[in-house]
C-alpha positions in Angstrom: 67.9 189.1 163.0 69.7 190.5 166.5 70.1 194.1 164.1 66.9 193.5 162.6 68.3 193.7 159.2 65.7 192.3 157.5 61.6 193.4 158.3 59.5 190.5 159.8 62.2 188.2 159.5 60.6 185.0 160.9 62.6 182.7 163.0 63.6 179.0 161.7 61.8 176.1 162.9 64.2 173.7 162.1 66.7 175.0 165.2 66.2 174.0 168.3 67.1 176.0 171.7 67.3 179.7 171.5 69.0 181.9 168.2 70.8 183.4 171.0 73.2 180.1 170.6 73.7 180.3 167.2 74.9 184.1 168.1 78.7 184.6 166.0 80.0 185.2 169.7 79.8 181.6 170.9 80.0 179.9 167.5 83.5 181.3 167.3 85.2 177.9 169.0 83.8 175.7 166.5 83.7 177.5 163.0 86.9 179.4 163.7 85.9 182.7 162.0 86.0 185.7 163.7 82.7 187.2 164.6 83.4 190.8 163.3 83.3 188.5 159.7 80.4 186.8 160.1 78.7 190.5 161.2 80.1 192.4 158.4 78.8 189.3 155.8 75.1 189.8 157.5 75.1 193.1 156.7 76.2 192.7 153.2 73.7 190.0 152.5 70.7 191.6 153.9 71.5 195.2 151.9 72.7 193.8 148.8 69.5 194.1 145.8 70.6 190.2 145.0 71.7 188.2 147.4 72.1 184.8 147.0 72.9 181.6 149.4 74.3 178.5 147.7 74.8 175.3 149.4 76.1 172.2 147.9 78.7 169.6 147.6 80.0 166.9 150.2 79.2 169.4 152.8 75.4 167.8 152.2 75.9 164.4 151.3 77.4 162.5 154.0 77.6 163.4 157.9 74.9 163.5 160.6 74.4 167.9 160.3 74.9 167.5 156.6 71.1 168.5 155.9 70.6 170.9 158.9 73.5 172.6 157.3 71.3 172.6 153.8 68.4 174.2 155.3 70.0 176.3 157.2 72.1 177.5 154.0 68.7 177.5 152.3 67.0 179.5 155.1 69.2 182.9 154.7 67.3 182.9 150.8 64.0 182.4 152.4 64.8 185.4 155.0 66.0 187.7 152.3 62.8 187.2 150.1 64.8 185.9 147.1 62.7 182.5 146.3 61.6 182.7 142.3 63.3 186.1 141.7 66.2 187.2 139.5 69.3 186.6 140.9 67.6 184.6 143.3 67.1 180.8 143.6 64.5 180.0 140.7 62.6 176.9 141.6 61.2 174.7 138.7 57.9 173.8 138.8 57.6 170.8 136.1 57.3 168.0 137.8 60.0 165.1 138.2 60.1 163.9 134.7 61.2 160.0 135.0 62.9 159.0 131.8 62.8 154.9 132.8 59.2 155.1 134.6 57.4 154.9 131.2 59.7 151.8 130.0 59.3 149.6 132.7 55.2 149.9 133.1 55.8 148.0 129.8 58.2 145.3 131.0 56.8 141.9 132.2 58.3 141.5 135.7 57.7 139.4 138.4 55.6 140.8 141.2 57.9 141.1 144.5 57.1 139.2 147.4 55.8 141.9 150.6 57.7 141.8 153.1 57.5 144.0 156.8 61.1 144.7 156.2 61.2 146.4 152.9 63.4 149.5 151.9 60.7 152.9 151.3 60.7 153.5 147.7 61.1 157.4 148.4 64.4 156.5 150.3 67.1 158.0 147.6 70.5 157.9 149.3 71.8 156.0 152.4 72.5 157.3 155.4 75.8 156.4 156.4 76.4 158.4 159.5 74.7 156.4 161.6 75.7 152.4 161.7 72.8 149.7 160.4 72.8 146.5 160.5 73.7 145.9 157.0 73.8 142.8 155.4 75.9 143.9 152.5 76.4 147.4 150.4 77.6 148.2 147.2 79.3 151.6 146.5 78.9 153.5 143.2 80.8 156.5 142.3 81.2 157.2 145.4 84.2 157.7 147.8 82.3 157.8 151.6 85.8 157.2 153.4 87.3 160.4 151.6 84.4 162.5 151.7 83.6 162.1 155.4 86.3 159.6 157.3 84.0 158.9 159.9 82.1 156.8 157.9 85.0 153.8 158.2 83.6 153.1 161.4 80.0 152.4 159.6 82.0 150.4 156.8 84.0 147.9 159.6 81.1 146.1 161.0 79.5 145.3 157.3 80.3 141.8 156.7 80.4 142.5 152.9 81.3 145.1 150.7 81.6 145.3 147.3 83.2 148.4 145.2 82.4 149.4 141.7 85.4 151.8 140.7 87.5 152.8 138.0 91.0 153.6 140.0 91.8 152.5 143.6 90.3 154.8 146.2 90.3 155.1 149.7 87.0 153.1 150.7 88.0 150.4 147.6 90.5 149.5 150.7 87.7 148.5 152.5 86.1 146.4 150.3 86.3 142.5 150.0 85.4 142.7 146.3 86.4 145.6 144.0 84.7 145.2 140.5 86.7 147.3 137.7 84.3 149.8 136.3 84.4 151.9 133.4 84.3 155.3 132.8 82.5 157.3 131.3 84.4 157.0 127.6 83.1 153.5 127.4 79.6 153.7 129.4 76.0 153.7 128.3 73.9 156.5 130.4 71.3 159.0 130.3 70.1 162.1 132.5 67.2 164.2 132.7 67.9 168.3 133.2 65.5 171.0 133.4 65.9 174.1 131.4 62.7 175.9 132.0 59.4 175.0 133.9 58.3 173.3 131.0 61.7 172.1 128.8 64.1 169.2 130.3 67.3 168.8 128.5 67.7 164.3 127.9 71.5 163.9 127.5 72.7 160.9 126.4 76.1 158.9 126.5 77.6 156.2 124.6 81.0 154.7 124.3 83.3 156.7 122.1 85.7 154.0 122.8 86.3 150.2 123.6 88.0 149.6 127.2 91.2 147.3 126.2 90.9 146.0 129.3 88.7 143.4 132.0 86.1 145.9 132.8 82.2 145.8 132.8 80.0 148.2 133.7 77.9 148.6 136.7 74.9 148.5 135.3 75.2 145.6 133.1 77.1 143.8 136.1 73.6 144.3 138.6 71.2 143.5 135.9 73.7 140.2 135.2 72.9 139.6 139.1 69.0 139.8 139.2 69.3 137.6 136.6 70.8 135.0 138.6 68.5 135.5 141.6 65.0 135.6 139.4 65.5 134.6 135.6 61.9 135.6 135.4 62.8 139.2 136.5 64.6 140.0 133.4 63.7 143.2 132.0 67.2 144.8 129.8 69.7 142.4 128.3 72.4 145.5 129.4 73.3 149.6 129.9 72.8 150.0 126.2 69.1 148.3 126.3 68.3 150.0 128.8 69.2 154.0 127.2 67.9 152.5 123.5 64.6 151.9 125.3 64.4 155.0 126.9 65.2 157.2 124.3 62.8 155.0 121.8 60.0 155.9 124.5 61.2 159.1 124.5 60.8 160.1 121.0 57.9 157.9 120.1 55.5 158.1 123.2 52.9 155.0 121.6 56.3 152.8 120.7 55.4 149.9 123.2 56.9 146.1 122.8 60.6 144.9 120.6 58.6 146.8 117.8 57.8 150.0 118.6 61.3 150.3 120.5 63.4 149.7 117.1 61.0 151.9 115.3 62.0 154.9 117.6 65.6 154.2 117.8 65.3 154.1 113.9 64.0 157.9 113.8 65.9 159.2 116.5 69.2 158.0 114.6 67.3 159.7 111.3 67.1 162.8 113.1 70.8 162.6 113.9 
């Protein structure tokens, strides 16, 4: 933007104080590359016919600049013009397509009592770079304390921590329960993928083996847990019920009840 490499190149909104800051001069001291590099990359992005910005990993997930570094990432493909064209980043527009959503509008559950101090549904990850007073946490495939060590000093306070893992890790060391999991030889799981705007790709995974050893798997350990809080919450007898379900609803949209779910998991193992 100094050069005016690019026409009409707008100015983020999501920085704050002038771009003069952000200037490859006085970023030097903290990204340790030399500003002739950063220069010679500018120009290279904002000639080339498809340039592309790509942002992703760890770098996002954990750590209090992890998202201003995502739209900042994100920003240079904005700038360039590159949004929904080839070699560019191609957004989907089919909506969210939730595989479980349909399932459990069919399952008799008990209504939750309101409360001023519930979690927002729309909240998808935790925030772990800043400390909360958290009763208790449960970690899932995750390793916080490797990924971004400064997270220990949000895991310390927690009074109780429990650790789904396969293999001993470096947050498992922090936990006062560690629950052997299983991988993903021996699990029960399904994902949702999209291919096009309007094709998703279901995969689905079953054990292709039996763990010889005292494992159980996540999902069938929580589910055993709401059990014990509200009996009359119970919705999947386990991790298998729960992707046998699914995929019924999946292939046969009107399957609804015991009935219906057996008669799609009967043609979907046909079609096999």
């Amino acid at each position: 933007m100094r050069e005016n490499l690019i026409k009409d190149a707008a100015k983020p909104t999501f920085t704050s104080g002038s771009l003069e800051d952000y200037a490859p001069e006085k970023t030097q001291a903290l990204t340790d590359v030399e500003p002739e590099k950063i220069i010679r990359i500018a120009r290279e992005f904002a000639s080339s016919e498809r340039a592309l910005a790509v942002c992703g990993g760890s770098a996002g997930a954990l750590g209090k600049d992890g998202q201003s570094s995502f739209l900042a990432i994100n920003y240079l493909n904005i700038l360039r013009g590159t949004i929904n064209k080839p070699g560019g980043v191609l957004l989907s527009s089919y909506p969210h397509f939730d595989l479980i959503k349909k399932v459990l509008s069919n399952l008799p559950v008990s209504a939750p009592e309101s409360s001023s101090d519930s979690v927002d549904s729309k909240e998808s990850y935790v925030d772990l770079s800043f400390p909360k007073p958290y009763a208790a946490m449960f970690i899932h495939q995750m390793n916080p304390v490797f990924s971004d060590p400064r997270t220990i000093d949000t895991l310390k306070p927690i009074p109780f921590i429990v650790k789904f893992g396969s293999f001993m890790d470096e947050t498992a060391q922090f936990a006062d329960i560690i629950l052997p999991d299983q991988t993903y030889l021996d699990s029960w799981n399904l994902g949702a993928i999209p291919l096009t705007e309007k094709k998703m790709a279901v995969t689905v995974t079953q054990p292709i083996e039996k763990s010889d050893v005292d494992s159980r798997q996540a999902a069938d350990v929580v589910l055993s847990l709401a059990r014990e809080f509200d009996p009359s919450a119970r919705s999947f007898d386990s991790a298998e019920d729960i992707v046998r379900k699914v995929v019924a609803s999946t292939l046969n949209p009107n399957a609804v009840g015991k009935a219906g779910v057996k008669q799609g998991v009967d043609e979907g193992e046909k079609d096999e």
